[in-house]
C-alpha positions as CSV (number, residue, x, y, z in Angstrom):
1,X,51.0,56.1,77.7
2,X,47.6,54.3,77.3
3,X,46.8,52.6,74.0
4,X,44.1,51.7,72.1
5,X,43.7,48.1,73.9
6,X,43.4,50.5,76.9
7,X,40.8,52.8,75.5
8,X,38.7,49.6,74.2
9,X,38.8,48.2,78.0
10,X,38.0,51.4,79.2
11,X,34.8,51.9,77.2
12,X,34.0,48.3,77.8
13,X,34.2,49.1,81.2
14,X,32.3,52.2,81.2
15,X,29.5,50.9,79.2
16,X,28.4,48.0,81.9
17,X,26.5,48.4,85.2
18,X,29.1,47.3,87.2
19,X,32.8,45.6,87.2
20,X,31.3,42.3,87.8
21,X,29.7,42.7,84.6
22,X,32.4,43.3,82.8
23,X,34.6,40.2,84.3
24,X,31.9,38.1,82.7
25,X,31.8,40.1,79.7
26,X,35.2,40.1,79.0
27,X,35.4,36.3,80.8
28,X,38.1,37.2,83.1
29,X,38.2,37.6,87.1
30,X,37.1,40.7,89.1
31,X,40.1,41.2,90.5
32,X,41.8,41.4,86.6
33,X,39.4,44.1,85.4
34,X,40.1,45.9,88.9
35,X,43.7,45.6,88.3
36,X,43.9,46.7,84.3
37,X,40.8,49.9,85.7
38,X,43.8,50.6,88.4
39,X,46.7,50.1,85.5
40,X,45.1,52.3,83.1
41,X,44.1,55.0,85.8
42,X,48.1,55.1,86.8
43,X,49.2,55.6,83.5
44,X,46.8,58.8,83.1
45,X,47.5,59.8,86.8
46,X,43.7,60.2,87.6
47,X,40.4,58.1,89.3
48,X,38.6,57.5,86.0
49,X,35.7,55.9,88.2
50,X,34.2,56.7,91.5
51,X,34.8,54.0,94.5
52,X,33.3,52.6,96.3
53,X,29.4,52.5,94.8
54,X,27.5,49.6,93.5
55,X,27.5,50.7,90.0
56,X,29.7,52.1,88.3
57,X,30.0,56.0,87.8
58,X,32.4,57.8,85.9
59,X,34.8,60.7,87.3
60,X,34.6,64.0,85.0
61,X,37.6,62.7,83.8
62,X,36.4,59.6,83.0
63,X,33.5,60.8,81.2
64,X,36.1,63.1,79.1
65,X,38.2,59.4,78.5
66,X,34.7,58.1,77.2
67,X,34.2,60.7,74.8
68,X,37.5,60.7,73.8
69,X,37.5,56.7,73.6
70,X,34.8,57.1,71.7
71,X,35.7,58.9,68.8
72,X,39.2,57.7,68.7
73,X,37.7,53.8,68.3
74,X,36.0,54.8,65.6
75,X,38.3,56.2,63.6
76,X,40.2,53.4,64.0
77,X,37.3,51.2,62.9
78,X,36.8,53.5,60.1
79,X,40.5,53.0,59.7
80,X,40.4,49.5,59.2
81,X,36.9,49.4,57.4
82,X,38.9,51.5,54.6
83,X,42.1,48.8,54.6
84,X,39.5,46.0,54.7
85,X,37.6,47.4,51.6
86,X,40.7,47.6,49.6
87,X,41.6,44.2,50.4
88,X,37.9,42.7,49.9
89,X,38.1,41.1,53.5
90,X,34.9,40.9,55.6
91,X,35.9,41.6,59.3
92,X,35.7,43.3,61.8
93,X,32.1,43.6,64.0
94,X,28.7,43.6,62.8
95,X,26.4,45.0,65.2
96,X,22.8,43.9,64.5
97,X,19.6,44.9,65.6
98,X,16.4,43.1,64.9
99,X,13.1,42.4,66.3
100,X,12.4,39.6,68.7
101,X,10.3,37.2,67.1
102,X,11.8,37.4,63.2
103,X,15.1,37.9,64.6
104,X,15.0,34.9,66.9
105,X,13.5,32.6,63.6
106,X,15.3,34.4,60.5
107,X,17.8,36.4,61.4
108,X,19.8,34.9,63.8
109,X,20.4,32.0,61.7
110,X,21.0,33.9,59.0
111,X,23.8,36.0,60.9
112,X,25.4,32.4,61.8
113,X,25.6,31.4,58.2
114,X,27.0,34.7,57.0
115,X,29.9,34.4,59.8
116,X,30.8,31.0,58.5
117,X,31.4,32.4,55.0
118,X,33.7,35.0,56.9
119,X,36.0,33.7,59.3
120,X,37.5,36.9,60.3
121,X,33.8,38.8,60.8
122,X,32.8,38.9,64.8
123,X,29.0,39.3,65.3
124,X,27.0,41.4,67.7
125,X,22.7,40.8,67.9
126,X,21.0,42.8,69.9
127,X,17.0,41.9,69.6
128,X,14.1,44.4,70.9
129,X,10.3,45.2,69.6
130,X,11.3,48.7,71.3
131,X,14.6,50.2,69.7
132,X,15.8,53.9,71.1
133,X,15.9,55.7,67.7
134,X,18.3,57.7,69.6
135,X,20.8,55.4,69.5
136,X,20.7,53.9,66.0
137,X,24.2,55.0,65.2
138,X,24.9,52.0,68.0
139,X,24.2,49.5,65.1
140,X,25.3,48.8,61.5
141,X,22.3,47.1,60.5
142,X,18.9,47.5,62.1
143,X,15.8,45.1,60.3
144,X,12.6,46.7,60.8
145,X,9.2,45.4,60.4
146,X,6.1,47.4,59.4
147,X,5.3,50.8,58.2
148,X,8.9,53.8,58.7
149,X,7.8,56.7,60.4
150,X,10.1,59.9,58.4
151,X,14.0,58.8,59.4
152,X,17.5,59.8,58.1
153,X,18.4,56.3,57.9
154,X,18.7,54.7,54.5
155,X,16.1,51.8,53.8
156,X,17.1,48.6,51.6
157,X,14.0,46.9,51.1
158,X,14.2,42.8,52.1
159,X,11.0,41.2,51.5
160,X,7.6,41.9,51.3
161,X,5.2,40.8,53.9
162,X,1.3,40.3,54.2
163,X,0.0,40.8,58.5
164,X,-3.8,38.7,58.7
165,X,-6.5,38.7,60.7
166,X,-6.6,35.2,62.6
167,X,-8.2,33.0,65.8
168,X,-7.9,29.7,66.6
169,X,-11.0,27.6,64.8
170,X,-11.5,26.9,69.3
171,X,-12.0,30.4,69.3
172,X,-14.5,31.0,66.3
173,X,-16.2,27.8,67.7
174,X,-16.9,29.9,70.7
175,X,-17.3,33.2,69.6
176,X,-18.1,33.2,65.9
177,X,-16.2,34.8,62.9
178,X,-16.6,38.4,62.5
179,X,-18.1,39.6,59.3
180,X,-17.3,42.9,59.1
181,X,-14.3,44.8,61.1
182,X,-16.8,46.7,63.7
183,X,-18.0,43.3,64.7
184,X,-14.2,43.4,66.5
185,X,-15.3,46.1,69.2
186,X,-17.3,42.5,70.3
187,X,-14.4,40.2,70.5
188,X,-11.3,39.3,72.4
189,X,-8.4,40.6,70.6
190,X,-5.2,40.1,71.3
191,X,-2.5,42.4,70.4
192,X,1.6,43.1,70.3
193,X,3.3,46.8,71.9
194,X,5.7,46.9,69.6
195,X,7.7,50.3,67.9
196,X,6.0,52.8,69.7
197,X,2.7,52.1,67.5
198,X,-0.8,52.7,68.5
199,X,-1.5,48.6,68.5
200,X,-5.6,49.1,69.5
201,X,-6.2,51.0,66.3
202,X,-6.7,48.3,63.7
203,X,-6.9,49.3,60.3
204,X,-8.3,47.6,57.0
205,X,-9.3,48.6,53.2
206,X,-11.7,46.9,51.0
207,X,-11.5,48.1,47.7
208,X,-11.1,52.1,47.8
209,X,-13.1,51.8,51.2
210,X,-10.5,52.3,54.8
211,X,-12.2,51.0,57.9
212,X,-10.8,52.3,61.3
213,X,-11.5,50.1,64.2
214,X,-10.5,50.9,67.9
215,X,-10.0,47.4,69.9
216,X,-10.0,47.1,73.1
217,X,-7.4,44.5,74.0
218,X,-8.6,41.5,76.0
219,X,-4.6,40.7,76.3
220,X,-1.3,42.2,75.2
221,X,2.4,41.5,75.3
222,X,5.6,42.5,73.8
223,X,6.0,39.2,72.6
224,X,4.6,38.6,69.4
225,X,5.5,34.6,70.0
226,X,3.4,34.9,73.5
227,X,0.2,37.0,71.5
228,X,0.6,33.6,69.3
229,X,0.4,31.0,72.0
230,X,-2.5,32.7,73.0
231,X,-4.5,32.7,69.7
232,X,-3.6,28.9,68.9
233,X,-5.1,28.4,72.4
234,X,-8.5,29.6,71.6
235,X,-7.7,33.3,73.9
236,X,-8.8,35.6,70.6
237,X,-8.2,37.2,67.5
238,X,-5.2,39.0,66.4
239,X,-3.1,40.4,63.4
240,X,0.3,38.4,62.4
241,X,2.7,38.7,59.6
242,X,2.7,35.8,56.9
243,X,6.1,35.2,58.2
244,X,4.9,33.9,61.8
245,X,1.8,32.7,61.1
246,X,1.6,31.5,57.2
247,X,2.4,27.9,58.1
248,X,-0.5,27.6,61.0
249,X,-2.8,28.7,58.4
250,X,-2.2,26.4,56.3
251,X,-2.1,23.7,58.5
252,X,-6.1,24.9,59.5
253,X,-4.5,25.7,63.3
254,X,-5.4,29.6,62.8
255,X,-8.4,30.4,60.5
256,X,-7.9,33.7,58.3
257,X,-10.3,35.9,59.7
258,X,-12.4,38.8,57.2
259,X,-10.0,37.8,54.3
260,X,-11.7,40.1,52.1
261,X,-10.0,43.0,54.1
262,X,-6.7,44.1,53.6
263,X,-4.3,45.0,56.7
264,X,-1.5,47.3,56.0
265,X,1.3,45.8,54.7
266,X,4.4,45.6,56.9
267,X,7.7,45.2,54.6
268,X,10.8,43.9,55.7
269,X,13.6,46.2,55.4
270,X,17.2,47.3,56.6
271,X,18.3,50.2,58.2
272,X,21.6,51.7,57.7
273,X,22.7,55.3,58.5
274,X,25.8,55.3,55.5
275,X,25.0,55.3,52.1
276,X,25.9,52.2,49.7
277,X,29.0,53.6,48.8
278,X,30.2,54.9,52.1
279,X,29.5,51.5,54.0
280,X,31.6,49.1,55.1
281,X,32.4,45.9,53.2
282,X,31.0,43.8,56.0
283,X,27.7,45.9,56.1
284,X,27.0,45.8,52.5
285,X,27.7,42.0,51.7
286,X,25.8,41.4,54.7
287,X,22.8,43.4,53.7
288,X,23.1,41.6,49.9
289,X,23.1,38.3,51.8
290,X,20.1,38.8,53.4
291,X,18.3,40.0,50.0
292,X,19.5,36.9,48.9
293,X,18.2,34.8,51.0
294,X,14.5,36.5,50.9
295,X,13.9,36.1,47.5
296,X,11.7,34.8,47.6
297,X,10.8,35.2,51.2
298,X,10.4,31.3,52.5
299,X,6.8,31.9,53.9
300,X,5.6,32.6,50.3
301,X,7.0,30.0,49.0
């Protein structure tokens, strides 16, 4: 009879590209996760995945195991989230997901700090400027930056956050300061793909007044810390939150470009798809530590 050991090995197994992956995951050899696959396929009496192939694909009966894995782990998370709540223990995994450039400087230290105060918590980051929306459930906490298209996921608001127009003063040397927002159709601008968004369509207000501009990038990246490297290095003009770029402003290494124009604002927040009172205790300490921390944010201090 397999157990749940078996069925946490299994979907381990059958969520990586290929055993070799798994041995490093799991830091064992190949030859261990080929034996424990093998153990685990005796036990049930079928192949659970199809040999030999370069990647590992599932047997119809080992996509039924997954399913089944699947929703037996968590109700036994669940399970233990309940035990854990009664007993006002943090533990368990937290499974993060956060953009690549504020999770990398805020998060990230953030998440080390909060496992410290909780010895018994286990931590999982994932970061991407491209989440699958599809798969949302995957994570107990997602931190999103800028504005929430319509989504069933419930929003607690972290920190507020100002995005700026800015260029290296190299830049402006060369090219001069735009005065108004259509002067940007003229200018290298620099921009980041990030959450699906139309990034060439910059947008501004000036009193009740909304200006509309379509950019055509010079360059663009994922990478809001490459689009960054750029600007300081005289390549153009771009938008940045406060929270990247507030200290290079004030420093006079980025200039704040058309700062009688406000950009959209682009609030910090966390995602979660249970309600306060349905989430577990991990989750909800977690997401009061990191309100905590942001108030006030540390750029606007």
């Amino acid at each position: 009879m397999i157990n749940s050991d078996d069925l946490r090995f299994f979907h381990t197994v059958a969520s990586s590209s290929t055993l070799s992956a798994v041995a490093r995951f799991l830091d064992i050899t190949p030859p261990s996760v080929t034996q424990r696959l093998q153990n685990i396929e005796s036990k049930l009496g079928v192949k659970l995945i199809i040999r030999p192939a370069r990647k590992i694909i599932l047997t119809d009966e080992g996509e039924i195991l997954l399913d089944r894995a699947a929703r037996i782990l968590s109700d036994i998370d669940a399970l233990q989230d309940v035990v854990d709540n009664t007993r006002s223990q943090v533990s368990g995994t937290l499974r993060v997901l956060a953009p690549l450039g504020f999770g990398y400087e805020y998060v990230a230290p953030l998440l080390a700090d909060y496992a410290d105060e909780h010895p018994g918590l286990m931590v999982d980051l994932t970061l991407s400027d491209a989440p699958n929306w599809m798969l949302a459930d995957k994570w107990d906490v997602v931190i999103y930056i800028g504005h929430l298209r319509d989504s069933s996921l419930h929003c607690t608001r972290l920190a507020s956050n100002r995005r700026y127009l800015c260029a290296s003063p190299a830049y402006i040397a060369r090219a001069g300061a735009p005065q108004h927002p259509d002067d940007l159709r003229h200018h290298s601008c620099l921009v980041i793909r990030e959450n699906a968004e139309d990034v060439t369509r910059w947008k501004f207000r000036k009193g009740d007044r909304e200006y509309a501009i379509r950019i055509s990038p010079r360059l663009s990246s994922n990478d809001g810390r490459i689009i960054k490297k750029w600007s300081l290095a005289g390549g153009g003009i771009m938008i940045r939150s406060g929270w990247d770029i507030r200290q290079e402003i004030e420093q006079g290494t980025l200039v704040h470009l058309l700062p009688d124009y406000r950009l959209p604002e682009a609030d910090i927040v966390a995602l979660t798809s249970l309600r306060e009172n349905a989430r577990p205790l991990r989750v909800q300490k977690f997401l009061d530590f990191l309100k905590e921390s942001f108030n006030p944010p540390s750029w606007e201090k």
